[in-house]
C-alpha positions as CSV (number, residue, x, y, z in Angstrom):
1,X,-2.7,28.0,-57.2
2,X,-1.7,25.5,-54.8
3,X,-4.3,22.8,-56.2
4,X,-3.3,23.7,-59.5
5,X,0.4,23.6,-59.3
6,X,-0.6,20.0,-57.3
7,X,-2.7,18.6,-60.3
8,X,0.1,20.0,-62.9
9,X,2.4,17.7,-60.6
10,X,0.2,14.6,-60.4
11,X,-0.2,14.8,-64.3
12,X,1.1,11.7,-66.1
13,X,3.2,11.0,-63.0
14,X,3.2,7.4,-63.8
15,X,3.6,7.6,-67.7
16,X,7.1,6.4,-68.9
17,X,7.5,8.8,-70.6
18,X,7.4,11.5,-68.0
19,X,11.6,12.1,-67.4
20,X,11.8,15.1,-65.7
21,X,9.5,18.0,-64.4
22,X,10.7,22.1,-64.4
23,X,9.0,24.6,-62.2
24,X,9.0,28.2,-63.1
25,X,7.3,31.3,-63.4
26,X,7.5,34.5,-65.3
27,X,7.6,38.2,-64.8
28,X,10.5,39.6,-61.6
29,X,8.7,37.5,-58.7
30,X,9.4,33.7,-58.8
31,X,6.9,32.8,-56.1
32,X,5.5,35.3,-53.0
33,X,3.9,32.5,-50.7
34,X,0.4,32.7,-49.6
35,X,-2.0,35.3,-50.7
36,X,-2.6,37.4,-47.0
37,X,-6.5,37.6,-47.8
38,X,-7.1,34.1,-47.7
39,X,-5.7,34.1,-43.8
40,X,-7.7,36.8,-42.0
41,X,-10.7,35.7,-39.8
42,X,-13.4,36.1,-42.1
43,X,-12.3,32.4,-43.5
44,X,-11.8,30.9,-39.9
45,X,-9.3,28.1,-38.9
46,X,-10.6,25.7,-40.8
47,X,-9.7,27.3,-44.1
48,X,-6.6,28.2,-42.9
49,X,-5.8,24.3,-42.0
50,X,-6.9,23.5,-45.2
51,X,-4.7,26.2,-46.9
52,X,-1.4,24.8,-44.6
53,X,-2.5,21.1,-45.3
54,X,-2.4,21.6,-49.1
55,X,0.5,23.8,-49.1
56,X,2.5,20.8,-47.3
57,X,0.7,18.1,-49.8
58,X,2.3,19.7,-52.5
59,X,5.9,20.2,-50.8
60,X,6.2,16.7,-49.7
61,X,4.3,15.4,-53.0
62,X,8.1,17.2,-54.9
63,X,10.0,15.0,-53.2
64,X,7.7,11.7,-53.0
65,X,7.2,12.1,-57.0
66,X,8.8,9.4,-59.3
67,X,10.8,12.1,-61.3
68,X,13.1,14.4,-60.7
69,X,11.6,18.3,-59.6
70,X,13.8,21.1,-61.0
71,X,12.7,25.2,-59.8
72,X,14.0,27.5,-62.7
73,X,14.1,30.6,-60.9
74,X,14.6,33.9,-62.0
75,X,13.3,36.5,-59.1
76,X,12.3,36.7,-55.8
77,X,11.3,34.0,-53.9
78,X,9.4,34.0,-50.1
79,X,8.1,32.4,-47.8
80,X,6.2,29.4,-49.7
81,X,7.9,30.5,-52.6
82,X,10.7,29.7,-50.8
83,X,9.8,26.9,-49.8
84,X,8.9,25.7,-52.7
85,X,12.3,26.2,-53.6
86,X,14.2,24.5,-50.9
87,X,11.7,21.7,-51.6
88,X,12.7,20.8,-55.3
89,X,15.5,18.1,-56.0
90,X,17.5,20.8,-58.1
91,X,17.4,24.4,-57.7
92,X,19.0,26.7,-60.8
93,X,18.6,30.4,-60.2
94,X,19.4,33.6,-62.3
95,X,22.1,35.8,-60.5
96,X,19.3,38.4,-59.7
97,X,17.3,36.3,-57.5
98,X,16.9,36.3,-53.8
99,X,15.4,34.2,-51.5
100,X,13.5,35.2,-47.8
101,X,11.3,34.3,-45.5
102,X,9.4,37.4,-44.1
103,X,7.1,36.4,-42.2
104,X,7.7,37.1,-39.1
105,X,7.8,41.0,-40.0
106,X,4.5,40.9,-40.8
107,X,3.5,38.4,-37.5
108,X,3.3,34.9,-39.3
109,X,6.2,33.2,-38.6
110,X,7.1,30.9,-41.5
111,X,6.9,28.1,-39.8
112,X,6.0,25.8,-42.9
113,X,8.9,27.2,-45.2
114,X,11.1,26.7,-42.3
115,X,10.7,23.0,-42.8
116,X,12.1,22.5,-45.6
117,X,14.5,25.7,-45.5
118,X,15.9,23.8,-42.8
119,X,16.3,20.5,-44.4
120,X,18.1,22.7,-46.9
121,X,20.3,25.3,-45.6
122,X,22.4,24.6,-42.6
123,X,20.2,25.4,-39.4
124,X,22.0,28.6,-38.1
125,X,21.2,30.2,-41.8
126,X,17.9,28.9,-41.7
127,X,17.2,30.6,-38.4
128,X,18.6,33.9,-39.2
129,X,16.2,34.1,-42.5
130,X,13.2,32.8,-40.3
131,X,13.8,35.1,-37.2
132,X,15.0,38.7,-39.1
133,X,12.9,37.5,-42.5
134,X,15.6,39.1,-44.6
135,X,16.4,38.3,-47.8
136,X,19.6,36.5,-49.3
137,X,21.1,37.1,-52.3
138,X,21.2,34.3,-55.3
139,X,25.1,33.5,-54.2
140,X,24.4,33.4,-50.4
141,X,21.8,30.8,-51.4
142,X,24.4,28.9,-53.9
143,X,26.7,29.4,-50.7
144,X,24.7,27.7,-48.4
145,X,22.9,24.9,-49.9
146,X,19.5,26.2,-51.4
147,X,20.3,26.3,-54.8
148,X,22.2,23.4,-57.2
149,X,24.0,26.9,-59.4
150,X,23.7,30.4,-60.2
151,X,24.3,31.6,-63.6
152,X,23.4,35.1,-65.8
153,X,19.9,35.8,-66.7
154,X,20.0,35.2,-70.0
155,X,21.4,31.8,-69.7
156,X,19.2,30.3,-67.1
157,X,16.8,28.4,-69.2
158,X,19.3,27.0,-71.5
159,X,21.2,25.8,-68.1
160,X,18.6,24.3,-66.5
161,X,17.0,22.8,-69.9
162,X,20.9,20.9,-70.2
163,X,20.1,19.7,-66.8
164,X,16.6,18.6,-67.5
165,X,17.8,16.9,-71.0
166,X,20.9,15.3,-69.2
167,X,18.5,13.5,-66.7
168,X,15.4,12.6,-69.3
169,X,18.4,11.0,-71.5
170,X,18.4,8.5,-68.8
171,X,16.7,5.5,-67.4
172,X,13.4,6.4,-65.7
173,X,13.3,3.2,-63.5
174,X,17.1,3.9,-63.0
175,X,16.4,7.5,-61.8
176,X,13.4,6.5,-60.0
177,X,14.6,4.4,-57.9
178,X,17.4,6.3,-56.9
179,X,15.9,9.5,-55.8
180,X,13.2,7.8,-53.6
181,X,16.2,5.7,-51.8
182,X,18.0,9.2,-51.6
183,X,14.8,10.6,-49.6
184,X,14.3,7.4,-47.6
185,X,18.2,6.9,-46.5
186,X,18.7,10.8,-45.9
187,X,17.4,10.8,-42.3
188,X,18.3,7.8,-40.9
189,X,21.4,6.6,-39.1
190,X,24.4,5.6,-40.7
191,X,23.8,1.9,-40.1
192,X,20.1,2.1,-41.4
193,X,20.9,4.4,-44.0
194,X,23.6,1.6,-45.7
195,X,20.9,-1.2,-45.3
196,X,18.3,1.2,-47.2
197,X,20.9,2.1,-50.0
198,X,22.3,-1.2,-50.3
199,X,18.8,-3.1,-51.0
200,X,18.4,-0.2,-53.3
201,X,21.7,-1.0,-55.0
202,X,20.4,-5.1,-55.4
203,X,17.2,-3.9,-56.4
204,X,18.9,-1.7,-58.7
205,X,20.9,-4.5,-60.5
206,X,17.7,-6.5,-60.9
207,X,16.0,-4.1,-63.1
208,X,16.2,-4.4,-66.7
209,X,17.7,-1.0,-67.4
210,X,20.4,-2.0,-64.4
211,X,21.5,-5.0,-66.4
212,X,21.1,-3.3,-69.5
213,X,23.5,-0.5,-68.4
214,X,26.1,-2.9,-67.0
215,X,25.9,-5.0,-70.5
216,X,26.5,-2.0,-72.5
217,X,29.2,-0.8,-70.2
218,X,30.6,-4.3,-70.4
219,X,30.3,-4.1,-74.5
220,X,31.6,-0.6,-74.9
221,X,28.7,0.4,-76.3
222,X,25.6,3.3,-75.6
223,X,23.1,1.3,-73.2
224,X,19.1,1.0,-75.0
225,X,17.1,1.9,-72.3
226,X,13.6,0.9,-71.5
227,X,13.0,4.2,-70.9
């Protein structure tokens, strides 16, 4: 699932015509996390490294991808699932989802989800889901961070389509460039974090769609984008 999920990803990354990618799923469980079979001993550690490394290949490949990553959710969500979750750029969740990470009940500590649940969710939250492993409601996830909005079932596709169809309606190269200067300042200092955003900002202007956008801004009139 994991390899799969990474190749569906990877596919056409580069194309120009790739604006926006949505992750979902169907029936009442968004994601569960690992399948428990593949970790007992009869696989051995190296399996299990393997499992972990891919699992984190895919998290971090979310947030190193040129487009913008959007998890439609509509169910429960834990441990990886969760994860997977709190590793999008923009999270839109029906009002009867919830979100844990059970692990530890279980005695594997979600250590993985727990890095980017706590990149996510303020760090107090983060460790009461990680050390009790129960589940929050969609709100309490709205509340603190995990998710972008919450809205009724029946409207959470059109919701997060409008999202998806308000970003591809704009520059790729534009959007591009902004969200990997968003990942790259995030962490940093204050200082260092200006320096970073401000060469993206003069990198920015250079682009054709930058000068394109001021023009028709300029002009009163609806920019043409590249793409």
């Amino acid at each position: 699932m994991l390899k799969s999920l990474q190749s569906d990803i990877l596919h056409e990354a580069e194309s120009q015509d790739l604006k926006v990618i949505v992750i979902s799923a169907e029936g009442p469980v968004f994601s569960s996390g690992h399948d428990l079979k593949e970790l007992t001993d009869e696989q051995g550690p190296e399996y299990h490294s393997e499992v972990f490394q891919t699992c984190s290949e895919v998290m971090m490949l979310i947030q190193n991808h040129p487009v913008p990553v959007i998890a439609m959710v509509n169910g429960l969500a834990t441990a990886a699932g969760c994860q997977l979750v709190a590793s999008c750029d923009i999270a839109v969740a029906s009002d009867k989802s919830s979100f844990a990470t059970p692990g530890v009940n279980i005695g594997l500590f979600c250590s993985t989800p727990g890095v980017a649940l706590g990149r996510a969710v303020p760090r107090k939250v983060a460790l009461e889901m990680l050390f009790t492993g129960e589940p929050i409601s969609a709100q309490e996830a709205l509340l603190h961070g995990l998710l972008s909005r919450v809205v009724p079932e029946q409207q959470l596709e059109e919701e997060t389509m409008r999202i998806a169809r308000k970003i591809a309606s704009l520059s790729r190269p534009v959007v591009s460039l902004g969200k990997a200067a968003f990942y790259k300042q995030v962490c940093q200092d204050l200082r260092t974090a200006y320096h970073l955003a401000s060469q993206a900002m003069v990198n920015n202007v250079a682009l054709r769609d930058g000068q394109e956008g001021i023009q028709a801004f300029i002009q009163k009139r609806k920019p043409v984008w590249s793409h």
